[in-house]
C-alpha positions as CSV (number, residue, x, y, z in Angstrom):
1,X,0.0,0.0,0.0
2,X,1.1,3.7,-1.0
3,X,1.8,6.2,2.1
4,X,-0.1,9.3,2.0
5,X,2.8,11.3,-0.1
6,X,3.2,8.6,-2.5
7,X,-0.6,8.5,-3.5
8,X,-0.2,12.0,-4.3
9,X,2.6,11.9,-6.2
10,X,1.4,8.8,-8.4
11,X,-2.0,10.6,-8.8
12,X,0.1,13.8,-9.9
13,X,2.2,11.9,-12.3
14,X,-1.2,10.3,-13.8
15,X,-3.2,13.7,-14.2
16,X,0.3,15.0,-16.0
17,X,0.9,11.6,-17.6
18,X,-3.4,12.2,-18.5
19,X,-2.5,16.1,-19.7
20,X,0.9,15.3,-21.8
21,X,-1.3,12.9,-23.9
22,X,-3.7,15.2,-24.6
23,X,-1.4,17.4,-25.6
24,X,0.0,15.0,-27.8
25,X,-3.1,14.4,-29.4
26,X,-4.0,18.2,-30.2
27,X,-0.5,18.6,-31.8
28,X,-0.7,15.4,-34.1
29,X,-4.3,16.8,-34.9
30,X,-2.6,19.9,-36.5
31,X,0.1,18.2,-37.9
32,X,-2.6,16.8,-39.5
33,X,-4.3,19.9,-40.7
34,X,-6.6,19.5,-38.1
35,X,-6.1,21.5,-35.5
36,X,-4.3,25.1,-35.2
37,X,-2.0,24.8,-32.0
38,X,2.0,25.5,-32.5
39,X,3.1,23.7,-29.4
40,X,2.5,23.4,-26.1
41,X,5.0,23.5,-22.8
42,X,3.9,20.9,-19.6
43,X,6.2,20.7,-16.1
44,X,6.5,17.5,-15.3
45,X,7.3,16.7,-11.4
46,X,9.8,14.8,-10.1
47,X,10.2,12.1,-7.8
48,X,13.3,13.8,-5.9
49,X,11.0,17.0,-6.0
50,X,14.2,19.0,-7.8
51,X,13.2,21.3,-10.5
52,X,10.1,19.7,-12.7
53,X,11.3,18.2,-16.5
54,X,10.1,20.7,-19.3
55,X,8.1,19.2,-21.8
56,X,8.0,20.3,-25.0
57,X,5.6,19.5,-27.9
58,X,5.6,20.8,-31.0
59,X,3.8,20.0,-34.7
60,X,5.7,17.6,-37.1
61,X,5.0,17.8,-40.7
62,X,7.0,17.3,-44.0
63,X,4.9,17.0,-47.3
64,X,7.5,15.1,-48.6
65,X,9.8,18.1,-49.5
66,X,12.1,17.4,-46.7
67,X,12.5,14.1,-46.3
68,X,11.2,12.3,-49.7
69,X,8.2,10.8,-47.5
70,X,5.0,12.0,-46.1
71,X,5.7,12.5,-42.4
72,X,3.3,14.0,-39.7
73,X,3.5,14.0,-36.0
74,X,4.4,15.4,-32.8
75,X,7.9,16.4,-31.9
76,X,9.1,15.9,-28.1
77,X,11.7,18.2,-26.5
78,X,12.6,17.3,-22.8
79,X,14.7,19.7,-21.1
80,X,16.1,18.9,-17.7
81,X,16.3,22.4,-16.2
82,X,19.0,20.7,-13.2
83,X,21.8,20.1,-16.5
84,X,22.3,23.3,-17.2
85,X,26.4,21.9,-18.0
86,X,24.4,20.8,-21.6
87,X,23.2,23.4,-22.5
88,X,25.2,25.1,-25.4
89,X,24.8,28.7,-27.1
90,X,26.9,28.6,-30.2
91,X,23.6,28.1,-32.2
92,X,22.3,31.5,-30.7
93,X,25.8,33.0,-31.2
94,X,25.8,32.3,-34.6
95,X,22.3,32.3,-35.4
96,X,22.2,36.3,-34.2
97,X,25.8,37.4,-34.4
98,X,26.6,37.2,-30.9
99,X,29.9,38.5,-30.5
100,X,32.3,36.3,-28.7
101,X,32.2,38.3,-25.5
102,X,28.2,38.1,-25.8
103,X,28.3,34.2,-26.0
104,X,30.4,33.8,-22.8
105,X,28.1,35.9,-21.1
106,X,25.1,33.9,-22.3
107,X,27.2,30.8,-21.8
108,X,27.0,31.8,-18.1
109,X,24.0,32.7,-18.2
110,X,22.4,29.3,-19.6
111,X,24.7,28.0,-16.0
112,X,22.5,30.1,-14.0
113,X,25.3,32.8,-12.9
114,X,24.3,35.8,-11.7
115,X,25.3,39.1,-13.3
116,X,28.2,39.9,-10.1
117,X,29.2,36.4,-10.5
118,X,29.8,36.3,-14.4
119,X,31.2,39.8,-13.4
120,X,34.2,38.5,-11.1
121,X,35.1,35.1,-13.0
122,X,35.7,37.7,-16.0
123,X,37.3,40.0,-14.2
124,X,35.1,42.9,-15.8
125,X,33.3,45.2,-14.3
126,X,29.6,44.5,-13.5
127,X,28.5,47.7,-15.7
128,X,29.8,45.7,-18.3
129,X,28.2,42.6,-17.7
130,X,24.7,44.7,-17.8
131,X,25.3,45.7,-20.6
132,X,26.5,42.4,-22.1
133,X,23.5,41.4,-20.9
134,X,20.9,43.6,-22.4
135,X,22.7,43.3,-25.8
136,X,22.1,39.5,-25.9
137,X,18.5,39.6,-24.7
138,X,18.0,42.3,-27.6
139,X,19.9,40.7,-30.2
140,X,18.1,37.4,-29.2
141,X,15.0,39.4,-29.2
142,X,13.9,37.7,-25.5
143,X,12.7,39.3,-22.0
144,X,15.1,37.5,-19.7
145,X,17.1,34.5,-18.7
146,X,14.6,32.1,-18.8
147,X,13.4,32.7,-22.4
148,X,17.1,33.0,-23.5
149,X,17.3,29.5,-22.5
150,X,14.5,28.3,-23.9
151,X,15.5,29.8,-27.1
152,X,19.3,28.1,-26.3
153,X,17.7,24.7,-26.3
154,X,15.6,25.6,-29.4
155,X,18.6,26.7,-31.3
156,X,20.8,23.5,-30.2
157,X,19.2,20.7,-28.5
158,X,21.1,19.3,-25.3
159,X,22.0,16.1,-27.4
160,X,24.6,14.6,-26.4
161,X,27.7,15.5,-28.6
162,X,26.0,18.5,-29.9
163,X,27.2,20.9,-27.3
């Protein structure tokens, strides 16, 4: 028999197991030209209660111009928001020009670094780092941190190899 906190947690995991499927199935309906939904973002908890997984789902589709074959689906990105050491930013540095001071900055950023720390390990001062800062969240064209990750993991996938 389950304790108190583990019936919760397995009826948390079956409502979000219950929700991620849905959400599967409205994606693969527009991939089909049935629905009109570009993706849709899901927490998933944990067991150890760290920081939930980010789940990802996004339309698949090829007409055949990609990939010679008729291909329609959902696409699954899983980020684990406790690795930031895989995340990589040379696909945002050379998808908008980041200069190579800008990319060690959003480097540190993707680590989680705050702006005194990033600051002090490159021996800069932190009006610098500001402004390193804002001029990769405009060049990127996103709010904050948290959107300049998400855009990160876009970009480049944490695959393994690919960072």
């Amino acid at each position: 028999s389950l304790s108190g906190c583990q019936a919760s947690h397995h009826a948390q995991q079956l409502d979000q197991t219950k929700q991620l499927h849905i959400i599967i199935d409205k994606v693969v309906a527009t991939a089909n030209a049935q629905g009109d939904t570009d993706g849709e973002l899901i927490a998933i908890a944990r067991r150890s209660h760290s920081l939930p997984y980010l789940v990802e789902v996004a339309p698949l589709r090829d007409d055949g111009q990609e990939t010679g074959e008729m291909l329609r689906g959902a696409m699954v990105f899983i980020v684990d928001p406790e690795r930031t050491d895989v995340v990589s930013v040379k696909g945002l540095a050379v998808a908008f020009g980041l200069s190579d001071a800008e990319q060690e900055v959003c480097h540190r950023l993707a680590m989680g670094r705050t702006n005194e720390e990033i600051a002090d390990m490159r021996g800069v001062a932190l009006e610098t780092v500001k402004s390193q800062v804002k001029a990769v969240l405009n060049k990127t064209r996103t709010r904050n941190r948290t959107e300049l990750v998400h855009l990160a993991v876009k970009v480049l996938p944490p695959i393994d190899g690919a960072g």
